[in-house]
N, C-alpha and C positions, 0 to 999 in steps of 0.2 A: 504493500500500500504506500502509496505518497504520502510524504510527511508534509500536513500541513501547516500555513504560517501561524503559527502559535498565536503570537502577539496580536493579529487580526483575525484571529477566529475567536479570542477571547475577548473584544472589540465588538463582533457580532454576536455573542454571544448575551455579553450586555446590554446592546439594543434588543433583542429580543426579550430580555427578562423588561424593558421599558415599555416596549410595544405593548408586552400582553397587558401591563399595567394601563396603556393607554385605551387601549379595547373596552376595558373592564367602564369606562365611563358613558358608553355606550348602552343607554339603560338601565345605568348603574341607578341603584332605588333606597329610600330611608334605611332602607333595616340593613344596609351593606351588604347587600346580595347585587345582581346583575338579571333583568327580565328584558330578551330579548325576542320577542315570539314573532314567529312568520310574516313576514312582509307589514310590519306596526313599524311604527314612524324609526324608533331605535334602530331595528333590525334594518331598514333600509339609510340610514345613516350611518351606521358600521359598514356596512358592503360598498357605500361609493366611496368611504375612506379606506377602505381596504384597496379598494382599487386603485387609490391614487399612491398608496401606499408601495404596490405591487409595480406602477408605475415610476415610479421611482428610483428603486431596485434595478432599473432596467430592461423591466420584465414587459411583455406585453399582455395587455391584460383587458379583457370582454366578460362580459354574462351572454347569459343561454338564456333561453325564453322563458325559463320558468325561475330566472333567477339566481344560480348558480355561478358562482365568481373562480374564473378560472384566469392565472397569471402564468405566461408564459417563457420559457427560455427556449431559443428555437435551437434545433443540432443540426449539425452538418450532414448528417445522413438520413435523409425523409424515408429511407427504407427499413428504416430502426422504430419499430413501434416506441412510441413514447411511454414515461415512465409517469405516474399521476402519483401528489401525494400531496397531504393535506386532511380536515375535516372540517365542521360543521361550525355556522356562529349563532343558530339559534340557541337559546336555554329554557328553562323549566321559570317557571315563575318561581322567581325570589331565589335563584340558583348561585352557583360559585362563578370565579372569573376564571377558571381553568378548564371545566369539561369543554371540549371543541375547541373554544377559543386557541387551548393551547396549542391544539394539532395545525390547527392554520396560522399562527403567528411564525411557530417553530421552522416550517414550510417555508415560510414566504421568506424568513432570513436564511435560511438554506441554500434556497435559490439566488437569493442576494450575495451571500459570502461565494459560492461556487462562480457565480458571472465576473465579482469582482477579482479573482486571485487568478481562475484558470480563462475567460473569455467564454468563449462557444463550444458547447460541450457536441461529442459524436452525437449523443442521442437526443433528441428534444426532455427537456426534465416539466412538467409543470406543476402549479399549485391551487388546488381547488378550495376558496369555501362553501361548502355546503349550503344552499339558501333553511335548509333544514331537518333533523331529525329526530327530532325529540317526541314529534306530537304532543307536544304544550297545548297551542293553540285548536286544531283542528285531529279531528279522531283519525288519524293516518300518521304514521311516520317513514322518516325516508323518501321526502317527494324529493328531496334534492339526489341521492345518489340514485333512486328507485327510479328515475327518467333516463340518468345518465348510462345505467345498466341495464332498460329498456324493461323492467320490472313494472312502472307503472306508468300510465297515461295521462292524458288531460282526461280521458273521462274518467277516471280512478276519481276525479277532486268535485265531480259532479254533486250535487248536492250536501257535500258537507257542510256545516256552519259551523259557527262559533261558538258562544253563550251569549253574547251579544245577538247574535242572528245575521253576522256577515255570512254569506258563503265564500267559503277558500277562492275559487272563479274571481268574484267581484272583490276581493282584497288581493288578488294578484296583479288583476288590470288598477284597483287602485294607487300599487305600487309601481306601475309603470312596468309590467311585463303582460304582455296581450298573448292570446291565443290564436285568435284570428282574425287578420293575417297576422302569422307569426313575424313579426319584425328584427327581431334576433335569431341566432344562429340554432337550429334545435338543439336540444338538449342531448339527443340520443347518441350516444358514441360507439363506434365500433374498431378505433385504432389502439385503444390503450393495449398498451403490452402488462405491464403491471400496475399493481396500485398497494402504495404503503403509508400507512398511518398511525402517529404517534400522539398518546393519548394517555391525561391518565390514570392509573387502574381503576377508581373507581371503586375499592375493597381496599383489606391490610395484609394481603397476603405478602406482599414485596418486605413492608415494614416491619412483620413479623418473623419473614425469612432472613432480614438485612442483607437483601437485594438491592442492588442499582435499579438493573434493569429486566424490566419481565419479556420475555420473547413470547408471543401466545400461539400457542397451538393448533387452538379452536374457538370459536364465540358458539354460544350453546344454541340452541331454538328456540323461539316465542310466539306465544300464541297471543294476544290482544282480543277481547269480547268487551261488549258494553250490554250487562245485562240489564232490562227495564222489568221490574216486578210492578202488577198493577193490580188492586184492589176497589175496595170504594170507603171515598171520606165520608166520615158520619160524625157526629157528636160523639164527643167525647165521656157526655157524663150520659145520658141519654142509651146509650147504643150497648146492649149484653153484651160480655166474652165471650161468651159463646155465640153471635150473632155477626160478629167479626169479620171484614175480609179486610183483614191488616195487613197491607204491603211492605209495611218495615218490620215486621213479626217476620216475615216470610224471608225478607232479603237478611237480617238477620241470623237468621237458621244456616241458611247458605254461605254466609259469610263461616261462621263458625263451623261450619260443617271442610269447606274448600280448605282451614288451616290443620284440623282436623286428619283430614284423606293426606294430604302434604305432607303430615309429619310421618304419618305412616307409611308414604310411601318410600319417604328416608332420599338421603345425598344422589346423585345431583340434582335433583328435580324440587323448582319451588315456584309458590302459587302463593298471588298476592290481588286482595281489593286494596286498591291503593286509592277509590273515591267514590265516595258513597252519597247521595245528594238525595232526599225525603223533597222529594217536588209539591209547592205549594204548603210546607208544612208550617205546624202550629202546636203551643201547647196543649190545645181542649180540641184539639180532631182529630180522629184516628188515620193514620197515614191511608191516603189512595194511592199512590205511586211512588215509587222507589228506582231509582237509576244506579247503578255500579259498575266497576270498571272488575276487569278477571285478568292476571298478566300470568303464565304458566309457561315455565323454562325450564332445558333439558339439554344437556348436550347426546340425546339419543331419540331420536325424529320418533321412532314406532311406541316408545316409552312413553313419550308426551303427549303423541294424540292419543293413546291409551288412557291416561289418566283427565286428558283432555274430556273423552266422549262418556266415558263413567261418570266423571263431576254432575257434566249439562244434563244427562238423564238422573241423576237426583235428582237437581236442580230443578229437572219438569217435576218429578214427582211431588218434590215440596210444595210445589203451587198447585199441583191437584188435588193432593190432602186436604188443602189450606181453600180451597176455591177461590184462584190467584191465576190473572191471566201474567203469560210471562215470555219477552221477547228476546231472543239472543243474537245478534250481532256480531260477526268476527270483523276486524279491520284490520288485523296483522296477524301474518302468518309467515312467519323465517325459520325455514331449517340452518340445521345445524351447519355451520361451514368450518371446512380446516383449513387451514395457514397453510402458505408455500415454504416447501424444505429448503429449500434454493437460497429462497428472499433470509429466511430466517437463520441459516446458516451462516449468511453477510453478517447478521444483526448481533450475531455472537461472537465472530470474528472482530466486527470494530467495539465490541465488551473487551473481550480479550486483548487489542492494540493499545484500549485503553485503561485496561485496570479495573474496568465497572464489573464487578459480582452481579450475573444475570441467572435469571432462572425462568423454567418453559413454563407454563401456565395456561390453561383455558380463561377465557373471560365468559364469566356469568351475566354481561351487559351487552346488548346487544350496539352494533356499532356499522358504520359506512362498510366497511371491508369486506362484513359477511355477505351484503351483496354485490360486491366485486368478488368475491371469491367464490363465484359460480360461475365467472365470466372470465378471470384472468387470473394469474399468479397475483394471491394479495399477503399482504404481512404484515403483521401490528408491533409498535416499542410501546411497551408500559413503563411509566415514571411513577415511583409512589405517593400515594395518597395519605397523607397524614391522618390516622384514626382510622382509615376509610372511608373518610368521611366524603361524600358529593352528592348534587344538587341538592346545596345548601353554601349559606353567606360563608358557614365554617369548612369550606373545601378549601387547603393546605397542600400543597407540595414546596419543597422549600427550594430557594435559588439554586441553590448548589445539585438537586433531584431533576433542575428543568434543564439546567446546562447541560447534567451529563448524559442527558435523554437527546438533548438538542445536537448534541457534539455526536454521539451516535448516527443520529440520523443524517449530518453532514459528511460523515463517511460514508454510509450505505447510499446516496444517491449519488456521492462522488463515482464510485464504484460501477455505478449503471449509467450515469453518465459520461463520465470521461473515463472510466478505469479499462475498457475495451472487453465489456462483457459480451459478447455474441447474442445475437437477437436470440434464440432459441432459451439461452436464459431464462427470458420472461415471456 
């Protein structure tokens, strides 16, 4: 491996620990969290400063029709599929200034230090932000890689809404990206060679291990449901127990029942209501309606939808005991993907060049990659998480964790860009 210049990579290095900091005020909210949700005023004020950001760098830098912020270093060989790397800048309400953010900052000065030290690389290198993947805002995640990997469509975003009662459609043309006619470049891509992205973990397994850096294996599978339990509101002091169709009794049951089957069914498999909302409710009415989210992850595809279709038929039963209409909804559905041996092999190697104590690791969060990694050789670096804590104001990775993940990744696209890796590589 080439030795790079110390003194100005630890130069960009610092910019980058600045950058993420300057992101971070993008949405930045009272409680010292960061809410930056799909195409809302923030979310599109970060993206055209990223771009000029990216800009700057020397990079060339466009969106995709659905939003997607991609920055460019062009190579000299247009017959070298290009290498993608990068992630997301939406976040959860009231989230950290690391999840995403990091992956795209890291990126974008990557490709900055790499143009400034070596010029034009063989291969085209570029760096994507994700318009989005969290599903914060609207009941879908991954519309930003899910286009780019051909995974979902403009009509995938049909009738979604908000809580407000935007639909996704009319907040994307609000932000200035239209459908028809498309006036930017589509989204869909069919040249990447690979895609790598550094992220970080998200859990305390690193921090626990006193790992540097996590090389991951696999991201596990997820299922996403939005169940509606429906009853009927009555008075409260008025209306027998026994006379009852109480929709939070019911979605209740189900809750405890899904943590329940979970624990039983033991490691790796875990199932979470992570939002529960009694529509229309009150202290003196018996609940009519009840809405809840189901998130149920596996790094073993037939395991999951096993335990997936066993839950949902309780799930009907309870509301039939119960005389309870009840609606279920999937909106995400991801198998399981594994890592490229190749990519992640580099990733241990510039550990190793550097001293960083790595260790292999599945991620239990679901992430951009896993849908690139049914499309092309993809690869993730984990930097650790303080507590394990994220999305939250207290998501923690410390300067010294962001560099040596950052300095990593400036090896591994060195490597694939200029290091004379053979297309077949990726």
């Amino acid at each position: 491996m080439t030795e790079h210049p110390q003194e100005l990579l630890t130069a960009y290095s610092g910019r980058m620990l600045a950058e993420l900091d300057w992101l971070a005020t993008f949405g930045g909210d009272a409680e010292g969290g960061v809410t930056r949700l799909l195409y809302s005023a923030p979310w599109l004020q970060a993206q055209m400063a990223l771009m000029d950001k990216m800009q700057e760098l020397g990079l060339t830098a466009d969106f995709d029709e659905v939003g997607n912020l991609f920055g460019k270093l062009k190579g000299s060989q247009p017959e070298l599929k290009p290498v993608l790397t990068g992630s997301h800048v939406d976040t959860v309400k009231n989230g950290g200034k690391y999840d995403g953010a990091y992956g795209v900052v890291a990126s974008m000065m990557a490709l900055g230090f790499l143009k400034a030290v070596y010029g034009t690389p063989k291969r085209t290198l570029e760096v994507v932000s994700f318009c989005e993947e969290e599903g914060s805002r609207f009941p879908l995640a991954y519309w930003g890689s899910g286009h780019v990997t051909g995974a979902l469509s403009m009509l995938d975003g049909n009738g979604l809404v908000d809580r407000e009662g935007v639909t996704m459609l009319e907040a994307m043309a609000e932000a200035g990206f239209e459908t028809e006619p498309a006036r930017l470049y589509p989204a869909r891509r069919e040249d990447i060679g690979a895609y790598i992205e550094i992220h970080i973990e998200q859990g305390g397994v690193l921090e626990y291990k006193q790992k540097q850096i996590g090389v991951v294996t696999a991201i596990v599978g997820q299922i996403r449901h939005i169940v509606v339990v429906s009853g009927a509101s009555n008075h409260a002091g008025t209306t027998p127990m026994t006379m009852r169709r109480d929709a939070l009794a019911g979605a209740a049951e189900m809750v405890a029942l899904t943590e329940r089957k979970a624990l039983g069914e033991g490691e790796p498999l875990v199932a979470t209501v992570g939002r529960l909302e009694v529509k229309r409710g009150t202290s003196n009415v018996v609940p009519g309606e009840v809405e809840f989210t189901l998130d149920i992850r596996h790094t073993d595809a037939v395991a999951m939808d096993a335990f997936r279709d066993g839950l949902l038929a309780e799930f009907r039963e309870i509301a039939e005991q119960r005389g309870l209409g009840i609606q279920i909804t999937e909106h995400l559905y991801a198998l399981p993907v594994a890592m490229d041996e190749g990519i992640s092999a580099e990733i241990e190697a510039a550990c190793d060049y550097y001293g960083y104590p790595s260790w292999r690791m599945p991620s239990g969060a679901g992430h951009d990659a896993q849908l690139f990694g049914t499309v092309c050789p993809s690869a993730m670096i984990f930097v650790p998480s303080q507590g394990g804590i994220s999305h939250s104001p207290k998501e923690y990775t410390s300067p010294v964790e962001l560099v040596n993940g950052f300095q990593t990744l400036v090896r591994v696209l060195y490597q694939y860009g200029y290091g004379g890796k053979a297309d077949e590589d990726v």
